[in-house]
C-alpha positions in Angstrom: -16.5 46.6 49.3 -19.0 49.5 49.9 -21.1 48.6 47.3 -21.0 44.7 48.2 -22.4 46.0 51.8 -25.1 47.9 51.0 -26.0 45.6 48.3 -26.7 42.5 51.3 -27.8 45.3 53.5 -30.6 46.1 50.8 -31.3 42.1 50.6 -31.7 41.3 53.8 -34.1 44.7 54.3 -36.3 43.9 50.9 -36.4 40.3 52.3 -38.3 41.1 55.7 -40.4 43.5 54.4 -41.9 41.9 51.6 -42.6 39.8 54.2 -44.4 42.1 56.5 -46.0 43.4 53.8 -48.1 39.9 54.2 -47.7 39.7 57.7 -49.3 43.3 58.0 -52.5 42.4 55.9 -52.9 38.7 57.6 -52.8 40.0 61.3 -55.8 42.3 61.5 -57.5 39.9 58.6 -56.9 37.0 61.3 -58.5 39.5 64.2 -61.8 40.8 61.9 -62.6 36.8 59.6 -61.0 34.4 62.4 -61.5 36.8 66.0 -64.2 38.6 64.9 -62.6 42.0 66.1 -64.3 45.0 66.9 -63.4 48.4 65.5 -62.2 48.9 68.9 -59.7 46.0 69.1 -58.4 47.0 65.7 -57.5 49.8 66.9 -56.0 48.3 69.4 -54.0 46.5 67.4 -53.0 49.1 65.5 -51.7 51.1 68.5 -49.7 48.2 69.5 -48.2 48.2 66.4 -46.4 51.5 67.5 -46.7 52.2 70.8 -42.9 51.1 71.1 -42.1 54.7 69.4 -43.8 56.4 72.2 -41.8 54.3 74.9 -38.2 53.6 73.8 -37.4 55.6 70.7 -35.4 58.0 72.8 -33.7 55.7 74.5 -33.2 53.5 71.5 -30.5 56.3 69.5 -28.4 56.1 72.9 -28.9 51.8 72.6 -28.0 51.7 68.6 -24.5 53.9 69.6 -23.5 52.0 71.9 -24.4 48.7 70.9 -22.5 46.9 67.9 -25.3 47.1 65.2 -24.8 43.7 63.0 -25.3 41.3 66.7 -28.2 43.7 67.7 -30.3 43.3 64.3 -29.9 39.8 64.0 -31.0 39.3 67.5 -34.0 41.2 66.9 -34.6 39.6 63.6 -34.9 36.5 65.6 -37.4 38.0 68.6 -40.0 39.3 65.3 -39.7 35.5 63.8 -40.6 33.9 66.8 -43.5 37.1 67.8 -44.9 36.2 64.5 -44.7 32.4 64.8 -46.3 32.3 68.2 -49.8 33.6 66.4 -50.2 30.1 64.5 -49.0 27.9 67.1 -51.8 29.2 69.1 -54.3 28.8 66.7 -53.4 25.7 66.0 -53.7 24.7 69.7 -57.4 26.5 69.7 -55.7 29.0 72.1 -55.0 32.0 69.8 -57.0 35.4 71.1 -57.2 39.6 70.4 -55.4 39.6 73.3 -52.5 37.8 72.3 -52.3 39.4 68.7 -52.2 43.1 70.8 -49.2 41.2 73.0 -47.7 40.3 69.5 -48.2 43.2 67.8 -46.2 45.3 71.1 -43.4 43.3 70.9 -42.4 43.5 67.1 -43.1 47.0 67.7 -40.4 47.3 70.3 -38.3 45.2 67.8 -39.0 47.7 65.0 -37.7 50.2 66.8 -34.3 49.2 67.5 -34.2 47.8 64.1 -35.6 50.8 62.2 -32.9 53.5 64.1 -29.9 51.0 63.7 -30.9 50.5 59.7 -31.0 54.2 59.6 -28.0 54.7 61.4 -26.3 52.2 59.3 -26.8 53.4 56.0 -24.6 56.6 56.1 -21.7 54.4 57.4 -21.4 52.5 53.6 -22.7 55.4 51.5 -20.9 58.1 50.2 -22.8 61.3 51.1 -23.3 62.3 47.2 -25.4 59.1 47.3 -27.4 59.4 50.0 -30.7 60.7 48.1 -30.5 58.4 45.5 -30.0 55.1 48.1 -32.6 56.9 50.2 -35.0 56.6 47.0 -33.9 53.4 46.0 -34.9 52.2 49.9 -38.2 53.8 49.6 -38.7 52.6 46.3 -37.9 49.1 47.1 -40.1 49.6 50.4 -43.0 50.8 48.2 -42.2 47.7 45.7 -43.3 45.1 49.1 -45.9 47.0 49.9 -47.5 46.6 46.4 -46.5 42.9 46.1 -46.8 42.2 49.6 -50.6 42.6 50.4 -51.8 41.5 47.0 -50.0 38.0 47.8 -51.0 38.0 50.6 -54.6 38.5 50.1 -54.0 35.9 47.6 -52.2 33.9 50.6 -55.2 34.5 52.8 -57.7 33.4 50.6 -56.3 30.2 49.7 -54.3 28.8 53.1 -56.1 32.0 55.5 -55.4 34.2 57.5 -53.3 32.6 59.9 -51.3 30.1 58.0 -50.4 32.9 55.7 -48.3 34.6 59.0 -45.6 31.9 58.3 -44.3 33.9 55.3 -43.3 36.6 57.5 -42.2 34.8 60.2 -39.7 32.7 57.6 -38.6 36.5 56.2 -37.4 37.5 59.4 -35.4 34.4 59.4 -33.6 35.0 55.9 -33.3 38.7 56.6 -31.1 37.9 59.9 -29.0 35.1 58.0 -28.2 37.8 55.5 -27.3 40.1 58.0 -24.8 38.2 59.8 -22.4 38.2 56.6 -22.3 42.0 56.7 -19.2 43.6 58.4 -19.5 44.3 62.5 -18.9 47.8 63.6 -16.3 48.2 66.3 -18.2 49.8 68.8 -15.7 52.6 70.5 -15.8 52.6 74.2 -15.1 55.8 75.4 -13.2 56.3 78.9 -16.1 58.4 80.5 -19.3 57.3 79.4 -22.1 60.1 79.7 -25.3 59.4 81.4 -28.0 58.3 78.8 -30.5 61.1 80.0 -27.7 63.4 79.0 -27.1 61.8 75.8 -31.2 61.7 74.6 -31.0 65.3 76.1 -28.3 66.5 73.5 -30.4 64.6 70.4 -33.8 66.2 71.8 -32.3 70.0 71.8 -30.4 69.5 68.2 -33.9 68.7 66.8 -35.7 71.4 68.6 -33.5 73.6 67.9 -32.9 73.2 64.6 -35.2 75.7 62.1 -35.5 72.9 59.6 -35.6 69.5 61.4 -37.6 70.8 63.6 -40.9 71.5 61.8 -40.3 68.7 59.2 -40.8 66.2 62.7 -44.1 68.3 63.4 -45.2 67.8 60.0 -44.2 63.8 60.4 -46.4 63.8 63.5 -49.5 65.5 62.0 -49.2 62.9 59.0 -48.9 59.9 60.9 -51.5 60.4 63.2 -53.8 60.9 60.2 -51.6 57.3 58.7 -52.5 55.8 62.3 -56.3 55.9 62.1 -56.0 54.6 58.9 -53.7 51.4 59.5 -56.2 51.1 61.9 -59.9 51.6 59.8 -58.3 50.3 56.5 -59.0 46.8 57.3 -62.6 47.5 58.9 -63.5 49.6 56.3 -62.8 47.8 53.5 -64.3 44.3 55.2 -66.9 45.3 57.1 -68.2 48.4 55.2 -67.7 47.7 51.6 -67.6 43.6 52.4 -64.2 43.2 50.1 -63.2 39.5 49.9 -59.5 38.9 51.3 -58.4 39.4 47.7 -59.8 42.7 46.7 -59.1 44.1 50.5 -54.9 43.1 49.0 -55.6 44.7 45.9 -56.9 47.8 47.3 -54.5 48.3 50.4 -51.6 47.7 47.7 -52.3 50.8 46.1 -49.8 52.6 49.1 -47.2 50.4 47.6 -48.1 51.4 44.1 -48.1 55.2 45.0 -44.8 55.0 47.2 -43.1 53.4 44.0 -44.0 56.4 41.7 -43.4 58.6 44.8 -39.8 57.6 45.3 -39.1 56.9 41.2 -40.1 60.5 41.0 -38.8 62.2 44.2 -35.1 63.2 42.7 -36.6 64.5 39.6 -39.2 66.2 41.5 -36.9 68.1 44.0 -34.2 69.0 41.4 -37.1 70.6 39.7 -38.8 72.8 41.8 -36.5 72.4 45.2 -36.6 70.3 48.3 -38.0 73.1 50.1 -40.7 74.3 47.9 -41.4 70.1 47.1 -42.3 70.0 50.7 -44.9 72.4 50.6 -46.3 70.8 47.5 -46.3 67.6 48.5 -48.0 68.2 51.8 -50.7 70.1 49.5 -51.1 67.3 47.0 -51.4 64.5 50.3 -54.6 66.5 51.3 -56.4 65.8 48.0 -55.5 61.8 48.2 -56.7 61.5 51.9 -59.7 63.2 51.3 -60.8 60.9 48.5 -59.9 57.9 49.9 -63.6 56.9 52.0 -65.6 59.0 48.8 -68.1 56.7 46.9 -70.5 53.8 47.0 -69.9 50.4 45.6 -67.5 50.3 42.4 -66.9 53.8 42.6 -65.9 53.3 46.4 -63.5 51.0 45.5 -61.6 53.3 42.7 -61.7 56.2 45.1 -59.9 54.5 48.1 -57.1 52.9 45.3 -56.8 56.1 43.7 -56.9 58.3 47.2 -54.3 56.1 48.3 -52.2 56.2 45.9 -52.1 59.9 46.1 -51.8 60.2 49.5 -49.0 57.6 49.8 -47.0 59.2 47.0 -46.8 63.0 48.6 -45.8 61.0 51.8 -43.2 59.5 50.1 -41.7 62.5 48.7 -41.9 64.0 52.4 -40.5 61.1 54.1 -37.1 60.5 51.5 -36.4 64.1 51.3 -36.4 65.1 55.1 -34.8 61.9 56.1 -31.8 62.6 53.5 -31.7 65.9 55.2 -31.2 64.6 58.2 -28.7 62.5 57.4 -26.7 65.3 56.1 -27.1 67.7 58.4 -26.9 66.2 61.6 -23.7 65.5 63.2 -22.6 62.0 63.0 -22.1 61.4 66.5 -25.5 62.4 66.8 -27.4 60.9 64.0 -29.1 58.1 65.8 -30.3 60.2 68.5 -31.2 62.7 66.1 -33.5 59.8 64.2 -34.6 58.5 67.3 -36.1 61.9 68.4 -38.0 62.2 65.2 -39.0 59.2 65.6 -40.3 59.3 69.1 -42.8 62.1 68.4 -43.8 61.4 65.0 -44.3 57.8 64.4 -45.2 58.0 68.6 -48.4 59.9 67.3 -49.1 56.6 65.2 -50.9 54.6 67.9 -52.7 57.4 69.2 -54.2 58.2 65.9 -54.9 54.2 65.6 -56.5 54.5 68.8 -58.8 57.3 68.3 -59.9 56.3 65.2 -61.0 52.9 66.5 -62.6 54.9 69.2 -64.7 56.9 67.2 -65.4 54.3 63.9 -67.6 53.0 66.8 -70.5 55.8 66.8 -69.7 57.4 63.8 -68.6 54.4 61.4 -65.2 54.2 59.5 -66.4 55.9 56.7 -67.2 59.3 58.6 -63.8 58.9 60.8 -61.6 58.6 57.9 -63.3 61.5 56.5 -62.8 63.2 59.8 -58.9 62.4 59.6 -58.5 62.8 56.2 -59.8 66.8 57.4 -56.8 66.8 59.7 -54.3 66.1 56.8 -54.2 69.9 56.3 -52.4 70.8 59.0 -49.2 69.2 57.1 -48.9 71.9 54.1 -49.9 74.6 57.2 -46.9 73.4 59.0 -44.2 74.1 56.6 -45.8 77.2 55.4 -46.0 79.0 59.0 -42.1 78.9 59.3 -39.3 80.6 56.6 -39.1 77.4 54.9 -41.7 79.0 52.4 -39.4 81.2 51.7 -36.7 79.0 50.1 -36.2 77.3 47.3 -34.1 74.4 49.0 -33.5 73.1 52.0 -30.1 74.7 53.4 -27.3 72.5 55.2 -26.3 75.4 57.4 -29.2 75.3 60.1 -29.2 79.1 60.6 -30.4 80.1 57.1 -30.0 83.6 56.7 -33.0 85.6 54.0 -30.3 85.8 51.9 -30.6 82.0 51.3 -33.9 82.3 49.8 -34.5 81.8 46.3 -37.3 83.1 44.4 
């Protein structure tokens, strides 16, 4: 029964993102071929995209617990679908502008929120512990699989129907993704007799991750990454089109190179850990992301082109093995009455620093270009390995459940 849950919870997830996947690479291409956006407005966009982390992930671990999760997915399935669906309409009335692509963009950011801490918070409820790593790799493998199918089709999408006919597909995944949801099982929400005050409740989540010695710098980490990830959802696009003038095709190709390195991150992040530790594979990781961000603007013409695929795929593989093996840690280590405020609080600051890196980077692309910017953040991509080596987690061989780890713990 277990296995039959996760099984339509893993359908209905691969679904709608294979669908984003387009949808992510047909919204800015309909702002830069059919808008005519400025590096400005894609960054914009791009901060739109997450500015919802930054607003209502603290709030959203008290929502998910108290809300039952199967009705509050579906429902937000339904709000992305018709987000989505409202960009074509308005083209197709003459009335579509960067202005309502940013309004678009905000509100399935808001869903994603919800929807991302309840999925989380879900998972754990129909997987054995013992499991946990492997469905946490088998997630971000199957996430890395859309991303490496989903822009090359729809670059393929884009440059047959465009950019904006193309945003049906993921529109139409949301749809499937919320019908498949609604078979899955509804958790009985318990109501307690004396409901604490929601400040209270973030207030508990927020001091168990600041608090904790190995939560807590893993979220720090997350933040430094995915500001550096935030200028470059945002100068991807831009640099690719407007830089190296990539048709819609090759710009697919290229961006799916993420998806490519994510697969080989999470085929290889079990093997990796049991080898040399999760504690000592976060250091190397974060070491090994610095070489793939810094390679990915390198180059002119051709050589441009490998250097961004193979910098990407670098760089999206060591996040990879950073993201599944601090968020199986976290699933195992934080109380379970806690869990979803525990993964909204990382959330909040480290996926919050998403828009302001999109921002900033659109910001500066202006003067300096998007090849010097993504240079300039690819710099900043050093601070991750720093991180984790300025606190005893250097010390260790693997990451320890007990969140008071003692020298003793270390192994050498």
């Amino acid at each position: 029964m277990r296995l039959t849950a996760f099984w339509r919870w893993w359908v209905a997830g691969t679904t709608s993102q294979l669908g984003s996947a387009v949808g992510t690479l047909a919204l800015p291409l309909t702002a830069l071929t059919v808008l005519h956006a400025s590096a400005f407005e894609m960054g914009l966009i791009t901060a739109a995209s997450y500015l919802a982390y930054l607003l209502i992930s603290l709030p959203a671990g008290v929502i998910v617990q108290r809300l039952p999760l199967r009705g509050m997915q579906v429902a937000l399935d339904l709000v992305r679908a018709l987000a989505i669906a409202s960009v074509p309409l308005a083209w197709w009335f003459d009335m579509l502008t960067v202005a309502q692509l940013i309004a678009v963009a905000l509100v399935v950011s808001f869903a994603n929120v919800l929807f991302d801490v309840a999925n989380q918070t879900f998972l754990p409820e129909i997987v054995p512990a013992a499991q946990l790593q492997a469905r946490n790799s088998l997630t971000s493998g199957t996430h890395a699989a859309t991303s490496l199918g989903g822009p090359s089709l729809g670059g393929l999408a884009v440059q047959l129907l465009g950019a904006v006919p193309t945003l049906f597909v993921d529109a139409v995944s949301y749809l499937l993704s919320a019908t498949l949801l609604r078979t899955l099982p509804a958790r009985r929400v318990q109501r307690p007799a004396e409901r604490p005050p929601m400040t209270t409740m973030i207030r508990e989540g927020w001091h168990f991750v600041i608090r904790h010695p190995i939560i807590r710098p893993a979220m720090w980490d997350a933040t430094a990454t995915n500001f550096v990830n935030g200028g470059m959802l945002a100068l991807f696009p831009f640099y690719l089109v407007r830089e190296l003038h990539a048709p819609p095709l090759m710009v697919g190709l290229l961006i799916a190179a993420d998806g490519l390195g994510a697969l080989i991150g999470a085929a290889l992040t079990t093997r990796f850990t049991d080898r040399f530790g999760t504690a000592r594979g976060l250091i190397i990781a974060a070491s090994v992301g610095v070489a793939g961000a810094l390679i990915i603007p390198l180059g002119t013409g051709t050589a441009a082109f490998v250097a961004f695929a193979v910098g990407n795929l670098i760089f999206a593989s060591s996040n990879v093995v950073l993201s599944v093996t601090t968020r199986t840690y976290r699933m195992l280590a934080s109380p379970p009455e806690l869990l979803s405020r525990v993964i909204a609080t990382v959330k909040f600051v480290s996926w919050g620093a998403i828009p302001v890196g999109g921002l900033l980077a659109g910001v500066l692309a202006g003067p300096l270009g998007a090849r010097t910017t993504l240079l300039i953040f690819g710099a900043l991509t050093v601070l991750s390995p720093i991180i984790y080596l300025s606190t005893p987690i250097r010390r260790l061989r693997d990451l320890p459940l007990d969140p008071t780890p003692t020298p003793t713990e270390a192994r050498v």
